[in-house]
C-alpha positions in Angstrom: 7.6 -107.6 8.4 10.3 -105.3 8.2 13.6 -105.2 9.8 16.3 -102.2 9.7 20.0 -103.1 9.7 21.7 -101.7 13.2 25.0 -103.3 12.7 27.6 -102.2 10.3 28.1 -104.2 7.4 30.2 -107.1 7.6 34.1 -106.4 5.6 33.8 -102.9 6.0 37.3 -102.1 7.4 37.9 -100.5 10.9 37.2 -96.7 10.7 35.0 -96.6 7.6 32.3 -94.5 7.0 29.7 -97.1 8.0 32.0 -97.0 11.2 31.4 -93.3 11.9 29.6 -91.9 14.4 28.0 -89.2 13.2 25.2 -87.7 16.6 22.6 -86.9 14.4 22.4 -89.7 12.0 21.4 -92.0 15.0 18.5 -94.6 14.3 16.1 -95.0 17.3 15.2 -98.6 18.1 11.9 -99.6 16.1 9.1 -99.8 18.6 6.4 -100.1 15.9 5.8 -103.8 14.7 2.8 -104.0 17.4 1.3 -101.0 15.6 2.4 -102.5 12.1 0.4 -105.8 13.2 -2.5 -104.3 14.4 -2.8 -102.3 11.0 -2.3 -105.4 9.0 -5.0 -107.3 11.4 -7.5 -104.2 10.6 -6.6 -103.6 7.0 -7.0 -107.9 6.7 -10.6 -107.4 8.8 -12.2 -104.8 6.4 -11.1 -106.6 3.6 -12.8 -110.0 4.7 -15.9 -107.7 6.1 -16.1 -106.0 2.3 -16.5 -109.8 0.8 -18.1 -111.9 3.3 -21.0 -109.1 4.3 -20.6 -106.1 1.9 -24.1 -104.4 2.6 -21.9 -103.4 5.9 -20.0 -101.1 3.2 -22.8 -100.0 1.7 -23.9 -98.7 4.5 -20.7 -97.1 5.8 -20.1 -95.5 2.2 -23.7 -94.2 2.7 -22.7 -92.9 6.3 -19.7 -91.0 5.0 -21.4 -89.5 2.5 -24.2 -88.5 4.2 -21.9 -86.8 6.6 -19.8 -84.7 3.7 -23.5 -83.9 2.6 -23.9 -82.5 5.9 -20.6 -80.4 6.3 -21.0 -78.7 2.7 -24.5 -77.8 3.8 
């Protein structure tokens, strides 16, 4: 997964820009690997559903299409 840097660099010498504090360059702590899991679990799901059983795609291909259908209509 992926992880943001919220340290300064190692070197960088005291009172450098990665030192600044700047109030509206702040990085809020990420809160979003449980969402980023649970889209990886889903994305993982369909794809398994699309080999193992793919008349279940079929049919949901055939559901969004009749639903378009409908909203043109």
């Amino acid at each position: 997964m992926t992880q943001h840097v919220r340290e300064k660099e190692p070197g960088t010498a005291p009172g450098a820009s990665a030192d600044a504090d700047v109030p509206d360059r702040d990085v809020p702590p990420r809160r979003s690997e449980v969402r980023e899991f649970i889209g990886l679990a889903l994305a993982a799901g369909a794809g398994a559903l699309f080999v193992l059983r793919p008349e279940f795609y079929a049919a949901g291909v055939h559901i969004l299409a009749t639903q378009a259908a409908a909203l043109v209509h």
